[in-house]
C-alpha positions in Angstrom: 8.6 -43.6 -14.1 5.3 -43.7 -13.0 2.5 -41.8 -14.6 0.9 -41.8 -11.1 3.7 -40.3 -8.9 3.2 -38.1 -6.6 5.9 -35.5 -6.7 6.9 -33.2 -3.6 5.6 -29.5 -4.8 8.8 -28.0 -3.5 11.1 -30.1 -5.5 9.6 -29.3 -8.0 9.5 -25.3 -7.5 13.1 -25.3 -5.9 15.6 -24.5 -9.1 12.6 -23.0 -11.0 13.5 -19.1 -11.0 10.4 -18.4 -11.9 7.2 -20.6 -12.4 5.0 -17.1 -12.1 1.1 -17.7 -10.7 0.1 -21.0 -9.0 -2.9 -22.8 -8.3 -2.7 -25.7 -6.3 -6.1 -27.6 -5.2 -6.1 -31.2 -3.8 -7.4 -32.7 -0.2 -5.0 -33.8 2.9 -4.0 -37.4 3.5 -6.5 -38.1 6.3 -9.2 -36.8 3.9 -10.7 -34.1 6.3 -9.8 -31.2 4.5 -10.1 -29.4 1.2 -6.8 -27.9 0.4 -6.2 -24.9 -1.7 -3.1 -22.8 -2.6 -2.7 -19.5 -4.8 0.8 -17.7 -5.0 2.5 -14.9 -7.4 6.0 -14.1 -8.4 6.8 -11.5 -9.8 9.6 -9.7 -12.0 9.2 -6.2 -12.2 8.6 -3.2 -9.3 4.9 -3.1 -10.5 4.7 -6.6 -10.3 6.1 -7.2 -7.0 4.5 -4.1 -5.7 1.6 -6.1 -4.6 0.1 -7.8 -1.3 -2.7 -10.4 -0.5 -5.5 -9.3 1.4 -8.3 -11.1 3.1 -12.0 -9.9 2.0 -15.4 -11.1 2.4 -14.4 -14.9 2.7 -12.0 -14.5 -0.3 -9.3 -12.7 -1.6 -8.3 -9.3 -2.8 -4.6 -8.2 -4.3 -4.0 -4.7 -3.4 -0.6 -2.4 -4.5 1.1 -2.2 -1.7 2.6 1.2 -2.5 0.0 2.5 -4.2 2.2 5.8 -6.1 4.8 3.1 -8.0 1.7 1.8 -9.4 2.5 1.6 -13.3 -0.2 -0.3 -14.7 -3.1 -2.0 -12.2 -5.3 -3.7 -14.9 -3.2 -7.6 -15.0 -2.2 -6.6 -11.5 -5.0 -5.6 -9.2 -7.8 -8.1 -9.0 -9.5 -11.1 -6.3 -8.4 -14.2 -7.6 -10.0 -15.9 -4.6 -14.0 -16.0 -4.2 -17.2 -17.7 -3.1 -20.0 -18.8 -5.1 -22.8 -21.0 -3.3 -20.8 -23.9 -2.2 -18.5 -23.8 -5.1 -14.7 -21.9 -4.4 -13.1 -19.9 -7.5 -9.3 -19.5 -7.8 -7.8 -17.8 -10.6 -4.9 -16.2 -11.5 -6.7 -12.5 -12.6 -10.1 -10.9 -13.3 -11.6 -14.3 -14.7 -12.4 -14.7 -11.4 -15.6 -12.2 -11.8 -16.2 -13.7 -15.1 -16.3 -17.2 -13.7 -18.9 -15.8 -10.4 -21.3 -14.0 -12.8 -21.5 -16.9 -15.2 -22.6 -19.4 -12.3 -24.7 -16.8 -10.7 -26.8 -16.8 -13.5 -26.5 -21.0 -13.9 -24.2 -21.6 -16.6 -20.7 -23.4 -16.4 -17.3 -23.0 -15.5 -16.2 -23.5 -19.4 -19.0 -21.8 -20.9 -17.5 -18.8 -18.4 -14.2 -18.9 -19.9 -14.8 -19.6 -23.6 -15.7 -15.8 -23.4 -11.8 -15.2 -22.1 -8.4 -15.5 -23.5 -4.8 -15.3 -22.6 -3.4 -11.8 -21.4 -2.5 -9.2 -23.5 1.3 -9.1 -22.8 3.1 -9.8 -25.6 5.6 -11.5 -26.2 4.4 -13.6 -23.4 0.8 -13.7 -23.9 0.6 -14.8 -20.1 -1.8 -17.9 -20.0 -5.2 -17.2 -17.7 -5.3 -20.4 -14.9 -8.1 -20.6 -13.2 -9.8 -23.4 -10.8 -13.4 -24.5 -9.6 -13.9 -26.3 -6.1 -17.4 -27.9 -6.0 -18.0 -29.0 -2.3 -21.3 -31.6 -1.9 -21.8 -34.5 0.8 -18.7 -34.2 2.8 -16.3 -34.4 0.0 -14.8 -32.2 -3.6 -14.3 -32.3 -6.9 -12.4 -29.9 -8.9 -11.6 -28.0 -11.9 -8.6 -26.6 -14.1 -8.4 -24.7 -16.4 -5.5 -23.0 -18.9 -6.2 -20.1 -21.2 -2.9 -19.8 -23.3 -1.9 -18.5 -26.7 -1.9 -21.8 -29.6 1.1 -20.3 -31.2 4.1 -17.7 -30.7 2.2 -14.7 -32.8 -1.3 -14.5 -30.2 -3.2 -15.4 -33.3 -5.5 -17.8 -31.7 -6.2 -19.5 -27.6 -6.2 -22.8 -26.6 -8.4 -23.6 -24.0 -8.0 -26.7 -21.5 -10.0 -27.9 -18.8 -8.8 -31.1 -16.4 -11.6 -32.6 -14.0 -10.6 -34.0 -10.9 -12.2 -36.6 -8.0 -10.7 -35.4 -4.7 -8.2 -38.2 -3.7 -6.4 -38.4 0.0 -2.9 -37.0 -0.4 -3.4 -35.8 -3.8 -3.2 -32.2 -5.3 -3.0 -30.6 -8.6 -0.5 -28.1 -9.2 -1.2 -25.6 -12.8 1.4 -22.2 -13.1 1.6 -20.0 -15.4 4.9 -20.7 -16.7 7.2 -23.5 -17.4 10.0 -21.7 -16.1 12.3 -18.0 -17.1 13.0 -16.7 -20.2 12.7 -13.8 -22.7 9.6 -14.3 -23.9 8.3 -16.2 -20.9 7.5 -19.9 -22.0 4.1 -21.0 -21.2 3.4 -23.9 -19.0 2.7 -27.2 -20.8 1.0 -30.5 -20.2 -1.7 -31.2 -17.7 -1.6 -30.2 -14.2 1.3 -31.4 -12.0 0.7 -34.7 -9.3 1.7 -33.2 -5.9 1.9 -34.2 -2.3 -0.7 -32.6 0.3 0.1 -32.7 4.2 -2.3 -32.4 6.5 -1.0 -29.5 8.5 -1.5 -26.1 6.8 1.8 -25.1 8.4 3.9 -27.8 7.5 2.1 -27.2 3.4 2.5 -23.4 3.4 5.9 -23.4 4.6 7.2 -25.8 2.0 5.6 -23.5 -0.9 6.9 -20.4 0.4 10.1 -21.4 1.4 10.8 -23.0 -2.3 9.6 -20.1 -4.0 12.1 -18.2 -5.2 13.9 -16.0 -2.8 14.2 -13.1 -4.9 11.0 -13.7 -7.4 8.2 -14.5 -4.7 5.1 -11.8 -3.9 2.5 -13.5 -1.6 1.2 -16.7 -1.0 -2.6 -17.6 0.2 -3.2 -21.4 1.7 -6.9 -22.6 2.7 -7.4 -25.6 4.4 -11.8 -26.3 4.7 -12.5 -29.1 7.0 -15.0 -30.9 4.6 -17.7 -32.1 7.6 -18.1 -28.5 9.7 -16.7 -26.1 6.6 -14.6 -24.2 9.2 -11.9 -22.8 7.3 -8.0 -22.2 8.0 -6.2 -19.8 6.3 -2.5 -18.6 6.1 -1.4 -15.7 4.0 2.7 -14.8 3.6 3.5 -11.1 1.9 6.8 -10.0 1.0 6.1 -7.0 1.8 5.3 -7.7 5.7 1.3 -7.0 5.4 -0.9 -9.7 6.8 -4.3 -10.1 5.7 
């Protein structure tokens, strides 16, 4: 097999039960668009207690009954949000950690060499998180994984992949490699997927692989990379739209 196929992203989501949080960031085939996707699963009533709402050119996750909430702090947070020309994407409250190291000049890894996985154990959830840097008509782009280096917690490991936009190309980093008990962490470097250029066509073939009973919300942006005019499309199982 290739090493440079290009799979179809809901292939490979189909028979995966649960693949947990998402981050997909790539650009469309005709190369007019930056292209980014964030969805979460989730297991439990406080984790699927949740809904996606739009907020000052980002992102918020609110409870969408707010009295079953159990525990809000791996739960409640913006994993979508602005900085200068730059777009952050994570998968929890990194996302602030990421902002206020830029806003004060430094890095996207020297941001996250100050966070670790989550403290869930046995699963010790990994952080993702992603950086879109938007200059001269055109992206590059960051990911990152923050996950446990052995089954105990005792230490993190910390990877970050570096991308050149390509037409027809995205990146796809989850949390998890697929169910279990504890939840196995994902592995390897960031999946080769397939980007359309219609957000419809893109957002429909996410949600609609996700699993049925598993699946939360799902954000898509498409930014048209000359005019910056941006499309969105959020889907909430819980019938709120942002």
């Amino acid at each position: 097999m290739s090493v440079y196929k290009i799979n179809n992203l809901g292939s490979l989501i189909r028979d995966n039960t649960y693949v947990g949080r998402g981050i997909v960031i790539g650009k469309s085939p005709d190369g007019k668009n930056a292209v980014v996707a964030y969805f979460i699963m989730g297991r439990s009533e406080n984790s699927r207690n949740r809904v996606f709402v739009e907020n000052e050119g980002g992102v918020m996750i609110q409870p969408f009954d707010i009295s079953k909430v159990s525990d809000p702090s791996l739960i409640i947070y913006s994993p979508i949000k602005k900085f200068g020309s730059c777009l952050i994407v994570t998968n929890g409250d990194q996302t602030d950690t990421i902002h206020d190291f830029l806003s004060k000049g430094k890095s996207f890894e020297q941001a996250l060499e100050t966070r670790s996985f989550e403290p869930d154990e046995p699963n010790f959830t990994p952080r993702i998180s992603g950086l879109v840097s938007f200059e001269k008509a055109d992206i590059t782009y960051k990911l990152s994984i923050l996950k446990s280096a052995d089954e105990n917690g005792t230490s993190c490991s910390r990877c970050t992949f570096s991308y050149s936009a390509l037409p027809g190309l995205g990146h796809f980093i989850h949390t998890y490699n697929h169910d279990g008990n504890p939840i196995p962490s994902f592995t390897g470097e960031p999946e080769r997927v397939a980007i359309h250029n219609e957000i419809d066509k893109f957002t429909s073939e996410l949600w609609e692989n996700l699993n049925e009973d598993n699946r939360v919300s799902l954000y898509v942006r498409y930014i048209n990379l000359a005019t910056g005019r941006e499309e969105n499309r959020i889907i909430n199982r819980n019938n709120i739209k942002g």
